[in-house]
N, C-alpha and C positions, 0 to 999 in steps of 0.2 A: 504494500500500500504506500508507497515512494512517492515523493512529489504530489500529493495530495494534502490539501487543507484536512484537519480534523474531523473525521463523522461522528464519533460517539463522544458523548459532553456526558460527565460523569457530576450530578449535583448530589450535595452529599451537607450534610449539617456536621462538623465536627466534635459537635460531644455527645453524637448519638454512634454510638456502636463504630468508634474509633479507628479500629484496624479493618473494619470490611471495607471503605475505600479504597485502601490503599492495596489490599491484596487484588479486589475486583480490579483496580487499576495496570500489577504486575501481570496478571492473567491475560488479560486483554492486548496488553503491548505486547505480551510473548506472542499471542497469538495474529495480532496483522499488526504491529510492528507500532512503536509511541509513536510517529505524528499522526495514527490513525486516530487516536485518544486524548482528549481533554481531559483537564482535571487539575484546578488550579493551582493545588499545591504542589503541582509538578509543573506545569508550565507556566505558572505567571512566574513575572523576574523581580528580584529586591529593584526598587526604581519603578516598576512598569505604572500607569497609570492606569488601577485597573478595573474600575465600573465600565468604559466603554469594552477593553477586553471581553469582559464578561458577557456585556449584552449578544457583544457581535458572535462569538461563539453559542451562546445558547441559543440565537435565533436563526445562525446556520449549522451548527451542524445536526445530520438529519436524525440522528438518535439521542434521545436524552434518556438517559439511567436515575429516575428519582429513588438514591438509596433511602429506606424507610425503614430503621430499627425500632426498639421499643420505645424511645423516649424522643422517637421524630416528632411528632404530633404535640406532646405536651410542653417540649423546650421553652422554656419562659425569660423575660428579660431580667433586672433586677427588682423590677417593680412587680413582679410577680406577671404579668402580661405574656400570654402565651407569643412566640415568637412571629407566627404565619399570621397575624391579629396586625402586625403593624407591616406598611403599606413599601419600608426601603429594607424589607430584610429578602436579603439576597438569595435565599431557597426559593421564596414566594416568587420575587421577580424572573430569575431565570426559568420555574416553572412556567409563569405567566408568557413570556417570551416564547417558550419552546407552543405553546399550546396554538399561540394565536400568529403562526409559524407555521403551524397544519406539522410538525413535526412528528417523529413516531415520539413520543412519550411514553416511555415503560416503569409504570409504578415498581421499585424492584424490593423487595420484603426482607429483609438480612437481618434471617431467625427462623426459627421453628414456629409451626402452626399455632401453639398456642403461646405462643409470645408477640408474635406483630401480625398483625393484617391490616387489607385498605382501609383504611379509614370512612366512615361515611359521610356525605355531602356535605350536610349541615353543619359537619366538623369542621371544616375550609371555606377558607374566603371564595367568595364567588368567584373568584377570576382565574380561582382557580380547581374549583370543584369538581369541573369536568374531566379530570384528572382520577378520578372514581372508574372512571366510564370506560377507560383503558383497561387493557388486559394484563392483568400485572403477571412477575414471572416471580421466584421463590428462590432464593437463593441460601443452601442450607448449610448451614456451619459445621465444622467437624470433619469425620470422616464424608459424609455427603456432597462438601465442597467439590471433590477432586469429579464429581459425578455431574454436578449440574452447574458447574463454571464453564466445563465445555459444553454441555448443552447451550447453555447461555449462549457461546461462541458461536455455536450453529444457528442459534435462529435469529443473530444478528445479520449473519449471512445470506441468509432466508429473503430480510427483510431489507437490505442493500445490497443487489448482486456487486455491486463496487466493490464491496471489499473484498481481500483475497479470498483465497479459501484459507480457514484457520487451521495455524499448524494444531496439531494435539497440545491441550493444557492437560498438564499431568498426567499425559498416556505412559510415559518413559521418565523418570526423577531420578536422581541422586538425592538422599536426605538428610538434613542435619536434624540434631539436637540441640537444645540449646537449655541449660538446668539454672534457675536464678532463684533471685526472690523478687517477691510481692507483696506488700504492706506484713513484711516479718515472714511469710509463707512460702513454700517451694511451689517451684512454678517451672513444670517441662513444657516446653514447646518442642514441637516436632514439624518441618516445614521441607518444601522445595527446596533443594538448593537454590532454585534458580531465584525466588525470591527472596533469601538472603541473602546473594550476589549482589540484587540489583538495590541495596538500601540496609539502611540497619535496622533489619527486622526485627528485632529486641527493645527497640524505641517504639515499635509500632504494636507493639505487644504487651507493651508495660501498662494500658490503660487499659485493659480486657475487662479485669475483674476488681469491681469497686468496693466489695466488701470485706477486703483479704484473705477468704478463702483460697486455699489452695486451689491449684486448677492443672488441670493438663488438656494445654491445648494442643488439638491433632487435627493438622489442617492435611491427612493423608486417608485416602479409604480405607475405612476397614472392613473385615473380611465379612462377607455377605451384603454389601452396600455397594 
């Protein structure tokens, strides 16, 4: 996917389910290569001026990814004011942008069934409600990842024969380990090589678990999945 502007705009609330950006983001570049992939924390530059940035990519590229964890919906300002409630926050507008764009907009759910689903209408500003209306896709953490990230890759392809054909995400891996702590607690991670190649995946992993419970996270299939 060389020489091509951006097709997929990855919008993403950052202190909702922290590491799934950024993993959806290494998946995706593996698979038709970053300038196929938006996503500001990777491409905006220290300096850039970047509300227009923002617009101009949300309103062209033709896939927008609305990441949606457990605490998309309810993110509140300091005033207690839910976030998608005031008119310059920047999920909202790039939604709003993508929608009135005629773009594809994919509600994308990053979690298990009973922890996030769509939202409903009346929950959403109107400009941006129809955003309900979309066919969302499920994007499942754990061992499930390695299963439906390429899914995901396919039916990007589906849906813009532009883009390459995607190589395999996670068909073939090398794996690390990585053993730390988390608020006092031991914390395995288990990942792609390839995504802790491209970034320090450790940094991106640190905010997983907010109540310091131990965890082990295993972004690899497990057997029968």
């Amino acid at each position: 996917m060389s020489d091509h502007a951006p097709v997929i705009f990855i919008s993403y609330r950052g202190s909702d389910e922290p590491w799934a950006p950024d993993v959806l983001y290494q998946g995706l570049a593996a698979a038709f290569g970053p300038e196929a992939v938006f996503k500001a924390g990777y491409d905006l530059r220290a300096g850039d001026d970047y509300p227009p940035v923002l617009e101009r990519m949300a309103a062209s590229c033709r896939i927008m990814l609305v990441c949606i964890g457990p605490r998309w919906l309810t993110a509140a300002n300091a005033a207690g004011t839910r976030r998608l409630q005031e008119k310059d926050d920047w999920v909202r507008r790039e939604i709003e942008l993508a929608l009135r764009s005629d773009n594809h907009v994919i509600p994308l759910l990053m979690g298990n069934r009973d922890e996030v689903v769509v939202p409903a209408p009346e929950e959403l500003p109107a400009d941006i409600a129809p955003l309900v209306q979309r066919q969302a896709f499920r994007l499942e953490p754990g061992g499930r990842l390695r299963v439906t990230l390429p899914d995901l890759a396919q039916r990007l392809c589906e849906l813009v024969p532009a883009l390459a054909t995607p190589k395999p995400v996670a068909a073939t891996m090398s794996v690390t380990q990585r053993v730390g702590t988390l608020a006092g607690r031991a914390t395995l991670v288990r990942a792609p090589e390839e995504f802790v190649s491209q970034g320090d995946f450790a940094q991106e992993i640190d905010s997983v678990s907010e109540t310091g419970d131990a965890i082990a996270l295993d972004l690899l299939r497990t057997e029968g999945s």
